[in-house]
SEKOL-79103 format. One record per residue (C-alpha): x, y, z. Coordinates in steps of 0.02 Angstrom, whole numbers, padded with zeros to 5 digits. Layout:
<recs>
<rec <X Y Z>>
...
</recs>
This chain:
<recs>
<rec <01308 -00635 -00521>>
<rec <01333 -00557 -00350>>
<rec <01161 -00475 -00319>>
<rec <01129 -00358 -00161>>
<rec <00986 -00338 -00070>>
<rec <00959 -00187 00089>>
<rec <00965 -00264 00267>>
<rec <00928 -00125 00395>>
<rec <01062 00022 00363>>
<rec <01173 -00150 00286>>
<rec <01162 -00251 00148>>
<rec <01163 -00434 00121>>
<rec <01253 -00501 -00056>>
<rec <01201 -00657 -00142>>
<rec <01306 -00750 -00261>>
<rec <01201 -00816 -00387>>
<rec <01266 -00932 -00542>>
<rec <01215 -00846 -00694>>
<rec <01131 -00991 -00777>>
<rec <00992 -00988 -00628>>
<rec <00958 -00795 -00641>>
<rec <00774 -00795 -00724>>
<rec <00768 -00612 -00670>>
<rec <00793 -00463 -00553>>
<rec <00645 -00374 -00540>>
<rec <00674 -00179 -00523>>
<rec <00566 -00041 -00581>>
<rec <00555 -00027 -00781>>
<rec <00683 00142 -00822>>
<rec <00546 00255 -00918>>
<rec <00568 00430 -00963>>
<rec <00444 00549 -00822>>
<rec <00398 00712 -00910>>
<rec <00365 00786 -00751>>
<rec <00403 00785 -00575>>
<rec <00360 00823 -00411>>
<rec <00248 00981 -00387>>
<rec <00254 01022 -00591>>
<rec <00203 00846 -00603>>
<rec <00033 00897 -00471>>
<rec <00005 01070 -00551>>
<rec <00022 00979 -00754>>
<rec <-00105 00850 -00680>>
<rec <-00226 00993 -00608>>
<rec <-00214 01083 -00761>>
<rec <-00261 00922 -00872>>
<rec <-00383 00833 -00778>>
<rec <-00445 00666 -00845>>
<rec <-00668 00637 -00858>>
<rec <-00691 00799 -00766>>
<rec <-00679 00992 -00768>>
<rec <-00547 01089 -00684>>
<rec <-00566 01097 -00509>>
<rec <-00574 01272 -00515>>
<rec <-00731 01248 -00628>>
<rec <-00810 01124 -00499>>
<rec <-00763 01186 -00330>>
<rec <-00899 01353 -00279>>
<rec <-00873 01502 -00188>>
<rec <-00948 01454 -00002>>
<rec <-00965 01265 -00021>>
<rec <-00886 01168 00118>>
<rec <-00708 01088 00056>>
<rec <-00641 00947 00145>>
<rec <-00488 00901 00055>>
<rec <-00442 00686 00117>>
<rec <-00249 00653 00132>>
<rec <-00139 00530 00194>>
<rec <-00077 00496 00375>>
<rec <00088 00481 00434>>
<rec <00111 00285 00396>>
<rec <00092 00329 00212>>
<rec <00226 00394 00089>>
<rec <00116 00523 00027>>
<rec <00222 00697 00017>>
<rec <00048 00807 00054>>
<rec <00176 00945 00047>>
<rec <00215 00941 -00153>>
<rec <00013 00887 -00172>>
<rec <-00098 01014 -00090>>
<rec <00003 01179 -00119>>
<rec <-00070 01167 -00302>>
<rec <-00244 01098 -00246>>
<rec <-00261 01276 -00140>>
<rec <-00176 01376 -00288>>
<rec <-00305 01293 -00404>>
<rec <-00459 01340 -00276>>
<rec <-00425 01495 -00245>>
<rec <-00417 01545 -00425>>
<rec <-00604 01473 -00432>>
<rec <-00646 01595 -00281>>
<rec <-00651 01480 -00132>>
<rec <-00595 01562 00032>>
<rec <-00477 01475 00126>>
<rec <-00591 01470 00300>>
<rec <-00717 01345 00217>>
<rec <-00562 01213 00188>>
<rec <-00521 01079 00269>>
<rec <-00363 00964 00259>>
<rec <-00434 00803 00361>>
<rec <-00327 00658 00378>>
<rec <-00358 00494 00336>>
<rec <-00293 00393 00478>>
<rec <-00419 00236 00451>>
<rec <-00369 00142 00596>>
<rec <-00196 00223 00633>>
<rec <-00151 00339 00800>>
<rec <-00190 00540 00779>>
<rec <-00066 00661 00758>>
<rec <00034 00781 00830>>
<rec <00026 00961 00765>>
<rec <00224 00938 00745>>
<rec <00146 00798 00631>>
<rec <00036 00900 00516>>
<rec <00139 01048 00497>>
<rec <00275 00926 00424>>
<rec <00145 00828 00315>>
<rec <00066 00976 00224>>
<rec <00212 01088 00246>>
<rec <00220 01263 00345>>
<rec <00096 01352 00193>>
<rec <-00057 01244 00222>>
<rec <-00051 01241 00399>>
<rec <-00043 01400 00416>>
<rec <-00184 01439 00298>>
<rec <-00317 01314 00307>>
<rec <-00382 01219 00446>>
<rec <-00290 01023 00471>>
<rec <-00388 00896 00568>>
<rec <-00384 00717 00613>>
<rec <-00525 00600 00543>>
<rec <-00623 00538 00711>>
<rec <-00689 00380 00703>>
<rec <-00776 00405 00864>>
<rec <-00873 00567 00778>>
<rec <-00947 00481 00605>>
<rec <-01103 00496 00502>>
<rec <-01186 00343 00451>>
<rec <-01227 00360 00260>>
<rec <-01286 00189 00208>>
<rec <-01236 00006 00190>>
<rec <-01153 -00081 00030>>
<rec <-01204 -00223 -00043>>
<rec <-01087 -00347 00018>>
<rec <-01150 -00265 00216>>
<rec <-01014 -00144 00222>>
<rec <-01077 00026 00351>>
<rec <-01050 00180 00267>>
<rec <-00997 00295 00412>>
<rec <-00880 00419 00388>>
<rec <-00798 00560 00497>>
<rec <-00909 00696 00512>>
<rec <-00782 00841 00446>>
<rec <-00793 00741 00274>>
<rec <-00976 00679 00284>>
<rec <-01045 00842 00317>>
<rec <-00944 00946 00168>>
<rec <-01021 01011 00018>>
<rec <-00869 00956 -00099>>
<rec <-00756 00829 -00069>>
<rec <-00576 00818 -00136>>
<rec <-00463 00624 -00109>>
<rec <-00273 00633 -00110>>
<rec <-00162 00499 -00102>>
<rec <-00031 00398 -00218>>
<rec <-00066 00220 -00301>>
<rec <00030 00089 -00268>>
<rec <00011 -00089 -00276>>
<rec <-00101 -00146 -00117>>
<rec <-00107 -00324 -00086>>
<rec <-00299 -00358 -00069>>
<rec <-00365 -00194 -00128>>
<rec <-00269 -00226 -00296>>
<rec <-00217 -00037 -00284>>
<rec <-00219 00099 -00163>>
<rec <-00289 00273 -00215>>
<rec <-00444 00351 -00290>>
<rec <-00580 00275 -00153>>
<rec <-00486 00228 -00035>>
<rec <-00473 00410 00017>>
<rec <-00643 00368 00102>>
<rec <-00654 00190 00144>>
<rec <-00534 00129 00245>>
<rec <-00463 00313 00259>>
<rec <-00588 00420 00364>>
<rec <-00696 00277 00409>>
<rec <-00748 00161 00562>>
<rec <-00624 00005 00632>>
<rec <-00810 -00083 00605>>
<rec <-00831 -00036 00421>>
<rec <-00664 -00072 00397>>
<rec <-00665 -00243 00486>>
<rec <-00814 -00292 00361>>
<rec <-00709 -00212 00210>>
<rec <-00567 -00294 00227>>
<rec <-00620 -00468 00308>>
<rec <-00668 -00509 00099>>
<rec <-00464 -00514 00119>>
<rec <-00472 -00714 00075>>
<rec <-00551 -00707 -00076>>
<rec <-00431 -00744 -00203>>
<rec <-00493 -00591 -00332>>
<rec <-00425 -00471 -00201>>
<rec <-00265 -00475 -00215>>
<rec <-00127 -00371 -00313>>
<rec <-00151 -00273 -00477>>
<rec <-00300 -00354 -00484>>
<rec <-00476 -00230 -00501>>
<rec <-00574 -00361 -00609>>
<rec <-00684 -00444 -00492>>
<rec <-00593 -00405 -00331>>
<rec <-00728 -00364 -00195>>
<rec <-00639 -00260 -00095>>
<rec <-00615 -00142 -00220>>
<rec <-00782 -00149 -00283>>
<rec <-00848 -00141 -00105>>
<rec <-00747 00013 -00069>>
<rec <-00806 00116 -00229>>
<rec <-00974 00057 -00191>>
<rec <-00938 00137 -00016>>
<rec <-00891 00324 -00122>>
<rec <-01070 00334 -00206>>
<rec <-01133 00358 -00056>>
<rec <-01037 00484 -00006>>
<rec <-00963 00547 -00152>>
<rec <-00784 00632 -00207>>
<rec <-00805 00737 -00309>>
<rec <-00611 00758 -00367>>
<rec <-00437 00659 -00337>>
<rec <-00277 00707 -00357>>
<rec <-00156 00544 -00346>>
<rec <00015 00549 -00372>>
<rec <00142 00396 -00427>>
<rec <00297 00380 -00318>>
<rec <00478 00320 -00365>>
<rec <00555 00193 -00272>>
<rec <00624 00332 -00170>>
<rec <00450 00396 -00114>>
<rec <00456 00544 -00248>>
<rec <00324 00594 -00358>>
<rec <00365 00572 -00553>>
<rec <00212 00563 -00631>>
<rec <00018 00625 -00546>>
<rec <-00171 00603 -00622>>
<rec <-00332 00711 -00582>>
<rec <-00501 00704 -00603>>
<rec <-00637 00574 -00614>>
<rec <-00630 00456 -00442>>
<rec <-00645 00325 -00547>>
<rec <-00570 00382 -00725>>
<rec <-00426 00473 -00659>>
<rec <-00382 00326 -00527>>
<rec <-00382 00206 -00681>>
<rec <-00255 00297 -00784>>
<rec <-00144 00307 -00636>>
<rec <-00127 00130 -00614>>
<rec <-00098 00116 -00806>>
<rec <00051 00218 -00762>>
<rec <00098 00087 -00614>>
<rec <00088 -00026 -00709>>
<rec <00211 00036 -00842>>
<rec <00345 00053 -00711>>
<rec <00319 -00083 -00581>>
<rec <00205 -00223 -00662>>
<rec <00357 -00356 -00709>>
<rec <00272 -00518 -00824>>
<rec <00386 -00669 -00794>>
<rec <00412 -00804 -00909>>
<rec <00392 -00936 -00784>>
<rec <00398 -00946 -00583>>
<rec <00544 -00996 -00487>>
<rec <00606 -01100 -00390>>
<rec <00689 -00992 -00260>>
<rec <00633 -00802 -00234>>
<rec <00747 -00672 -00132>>
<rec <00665 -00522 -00079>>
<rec <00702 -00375 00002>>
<rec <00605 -00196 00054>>
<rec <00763 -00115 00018>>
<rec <00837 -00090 00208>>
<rec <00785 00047 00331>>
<rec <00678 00095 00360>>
<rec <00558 00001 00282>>
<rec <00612 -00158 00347>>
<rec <00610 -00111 00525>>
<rec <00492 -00240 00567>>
<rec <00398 -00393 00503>>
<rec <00219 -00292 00493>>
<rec <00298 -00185 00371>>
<rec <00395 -00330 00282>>
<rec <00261 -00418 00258>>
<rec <00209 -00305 00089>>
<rec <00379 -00373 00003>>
<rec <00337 -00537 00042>>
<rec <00158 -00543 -00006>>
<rec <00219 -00473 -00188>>
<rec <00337 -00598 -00198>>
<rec <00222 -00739 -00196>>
<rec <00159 -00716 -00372>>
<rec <00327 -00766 -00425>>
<rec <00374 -00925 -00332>>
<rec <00314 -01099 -00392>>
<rec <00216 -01204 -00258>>
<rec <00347 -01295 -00150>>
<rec <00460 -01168 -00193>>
<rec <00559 -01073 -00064>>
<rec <00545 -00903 -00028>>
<rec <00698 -00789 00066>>
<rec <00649 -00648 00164>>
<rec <00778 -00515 00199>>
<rec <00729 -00408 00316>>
<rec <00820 -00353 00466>>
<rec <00672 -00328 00584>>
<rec <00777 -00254 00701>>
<rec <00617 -00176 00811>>
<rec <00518 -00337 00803>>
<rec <00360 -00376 00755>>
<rec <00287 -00187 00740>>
<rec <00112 -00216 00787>>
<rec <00032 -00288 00953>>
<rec <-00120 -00377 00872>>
<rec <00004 -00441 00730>>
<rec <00109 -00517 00854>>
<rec <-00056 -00595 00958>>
<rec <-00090 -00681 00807>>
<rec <00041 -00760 00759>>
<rec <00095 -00803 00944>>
<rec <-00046 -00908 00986>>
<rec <-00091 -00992 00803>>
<rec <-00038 -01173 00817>>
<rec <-00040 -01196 00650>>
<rec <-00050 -01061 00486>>
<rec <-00218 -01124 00435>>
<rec <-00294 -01068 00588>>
<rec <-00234 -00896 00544>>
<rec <-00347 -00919 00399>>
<rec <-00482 -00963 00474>>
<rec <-00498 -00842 00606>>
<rec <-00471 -00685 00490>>
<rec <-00639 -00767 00374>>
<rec <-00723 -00759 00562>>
<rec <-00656 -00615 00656>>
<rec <-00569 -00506 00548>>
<rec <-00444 -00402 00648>>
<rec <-00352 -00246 00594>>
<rec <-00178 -00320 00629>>
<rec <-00213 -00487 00620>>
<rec <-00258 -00485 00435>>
<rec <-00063 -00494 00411>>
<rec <-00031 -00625 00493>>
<rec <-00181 -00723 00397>>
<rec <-00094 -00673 00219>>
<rec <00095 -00731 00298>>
<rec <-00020 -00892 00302>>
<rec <-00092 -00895 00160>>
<rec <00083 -00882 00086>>
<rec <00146 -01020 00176>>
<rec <00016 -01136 00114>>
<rec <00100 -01142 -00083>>
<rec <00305 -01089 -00004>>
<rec <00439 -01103 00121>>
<rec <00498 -00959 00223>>
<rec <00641 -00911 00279>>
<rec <00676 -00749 00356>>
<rec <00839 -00660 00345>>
<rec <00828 -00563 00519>>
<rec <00900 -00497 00720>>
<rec <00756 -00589 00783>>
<rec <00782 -00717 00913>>
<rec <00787 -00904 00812>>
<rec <00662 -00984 00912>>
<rec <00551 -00840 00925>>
<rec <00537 -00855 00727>>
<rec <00525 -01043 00715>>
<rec <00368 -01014 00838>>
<rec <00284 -00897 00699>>
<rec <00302 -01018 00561>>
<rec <00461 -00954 00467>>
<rec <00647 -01021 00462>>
<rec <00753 -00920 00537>>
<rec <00930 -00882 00472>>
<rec <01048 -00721 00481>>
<rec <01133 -00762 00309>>
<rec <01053 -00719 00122>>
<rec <01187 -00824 00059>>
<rec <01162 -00983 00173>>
<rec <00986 -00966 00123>>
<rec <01010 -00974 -00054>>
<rec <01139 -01129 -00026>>
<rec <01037 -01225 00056>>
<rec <00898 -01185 -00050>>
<rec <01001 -01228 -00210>>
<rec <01068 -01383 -00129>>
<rec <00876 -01435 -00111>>
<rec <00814 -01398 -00284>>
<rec <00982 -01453 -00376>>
<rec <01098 -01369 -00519>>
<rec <00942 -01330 -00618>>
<rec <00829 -01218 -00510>>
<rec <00779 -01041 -00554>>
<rec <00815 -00900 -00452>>
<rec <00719 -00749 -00448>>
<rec <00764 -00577 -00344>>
<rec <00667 -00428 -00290>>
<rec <00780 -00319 -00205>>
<rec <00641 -00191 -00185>>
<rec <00504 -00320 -00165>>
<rec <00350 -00185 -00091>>
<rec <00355 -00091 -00243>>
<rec <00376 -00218 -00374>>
<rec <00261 -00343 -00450>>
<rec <00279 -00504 -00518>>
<rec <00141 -00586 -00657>>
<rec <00157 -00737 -00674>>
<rec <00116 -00818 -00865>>
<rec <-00035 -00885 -00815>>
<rec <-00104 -00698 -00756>>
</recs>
């Protein structure tokens, strides 16, 4: 079977014999009853462990209202319309809202930038600011150490409303509910101690049983507390199809039930040879963004197994601290090591590309210069094809073949999971 995979703007085919195909892992076809904004305003008007927002939210409280940055593929435009809609029918006035964004430990915006992230409407009607890291509120300390400080325009609000969509995250288990807060309008330092519990192998996919980081960051929201979420489910085209609301905790649950139903994939067995893709620009512009297609697709090769990257990586690397990293490593496990002793925004990427590497083979499908990729501990080639050969030619007739063509969104459980 000829299976194709996106490569920048391209594609790159792979003939595969039939009798090695275990799988191709796409999203599971299921009937959405709703979409886009009726999907939002269906979800507001059946919220899940909590009153109506309308019923929650009072008449001159303070309403910061937490949504995704740039980097995420959050459409705040089909979201907060019907948040506003639903606040204003419970008598809020639009001068004590605030749309902050989350940036966590991304570059502000420009006010190009918010206008198209919330859409002409909200900008024009309630105030849009950038979280400030530099401007926080210490709150408290978790547990597992963790500072609670969080931007000011959040800490300081009487009522507190977290946006954003779930997805798989690949040490947080999933993204959405708390995460609004912590990493989203919180300190590089809180965020640093957060996510340095990265190597623990309970944080990782899927997984919220046991997986610190997740329990660290809702930990993190009882101190300062959201009081309502509203978190969408995207397609693999970034739309919304299905949306919960509610409960940080209850409504955030049900979501990833519905994540689950569309992109959790149970294998019969792992395989010898995995092919992954993102799915071509531009989410495989670089390796930093890559990365999330390869981490998924561990959970479905065997140890010793080979994994085959295709990504076109045509702007590089995509982050300076990434490329530090894995530019002066001599070897993967020192990767590891460092991110259990200094963990670095950046450089936490790098540390799970080694972690891979420590049960697989590599090779990247890429424009990046050959020896520049040898030196970061992957096999470069430019063909998915020659990959596969070679890789069938190493584990013989018999091997097992599995492909993720849109590998960041998809992900594999193994039997023994």
């Amino acid at each position: 079977m000829k299976v194709e995979f996106g490569y920048g703007k391209s594609t790159q085919v792979v003939d595969i014999p039939d009798k090695n195909l275990d799988d191709i892992l796409l999203a599971t076809d299921i009937e959405h009853e709703r979409r886009g904004p009726d999907a939002v305003k269906y979800a507001l008007l059946n919220p899940i462990g909590s009153p109506r927002l309308k019923d929650l939210a009072k008449p001159g409280q303070k309403i910061a209202i937490i949504t995704s940055d740039i980097s995420r593929p959050l459409p705040s435009f089909d979201v907060i319309p019907s948040i506003l809609d639903e606040l204003y029918e419970g008598g809020c006035s639009p001068k004590d809202i605030k749309v902050v964004f989350a940036l966590g430990s991304h570059r502000c915006h420009t006010e190009e930038e918010k206008k198209k992230l919330v859409g002409e409407r909200v900008y024009s009607e309630v105030e849009c600011v950038d979280s400030d890291p530099g401007d926080c509120i210490h709150m408290g300390t978790t547990s597992r150490g963790t500072p609670v400080d969080i931007t000011r325009s959040v800490a300081e609000a009487d009522f507190r409303i977290g946006v954003g969509n779930i997805e798989f995250h690949y040490f947080a288990g999933y993204s959405g509910g708390a995460k609004a807060l912590m990493p989203g309008v919180s300190t590089p330092s809180a965020i640093q101690a957060n996510h340095s519990m990265m190597v623990d192998e309970k944080a990782c996919a899927g997984n919220l049983n046991g997986n610190p980081i997740r329990a660290d960051i809702e930990e993190s929201e009882t101190f300062c507390h959201l009081s309502f979420i509203v978190n969408p489910v995207l397609d693999e085209h970034k739309h919304i199809v299905y949306c919960v609301a509610g409960d940080v905790t209850e409504a955030h649950r049900a979501g990833c039930r519905y994540l689950d139903k569309m992109y959790r994939k149970p294998l019969k067995r792992r395989a010898d040879i995995v092919i992954v893709s993102q799915g071509g620009a531009p989410k495989d512009a670089n390796l930093y963004q890559t990365q999330k297609a390869l981490d998924n697709s561990k959970y479905a090769v065997r140890d010793g197994g080979t994994i085959i990257v295709v990504g076109a990586c045509n702007e590089g690397l995509g982050s300076a601290k990434f490329e530090e990293w894995l530019t002066t490593a001599n070897t993967p496990d020192e990767l590891i090591e460092r991110v259990g002793k200094d963990f670095q925004l950046g450089g936490h990427k790098a540390a799970a590309i080694a972690m891979v590497l420590k049960h697989a083979k590599i090779v990247l499908i890429s424009e990046m210069d050959d020896d520049f990729v040898r030196s970061i501990f992957l096999e470069p080639m430019h063909s998915a094809q020659q990959a596969f050969d070679e890789a069938y030619a190493k584990y013989g007739e018999d091997c097992s073949v599995i492909c993720m063509p849109f590998g960041g969104a998809t992900l594999p459980i193994p039997p023994e999971d």
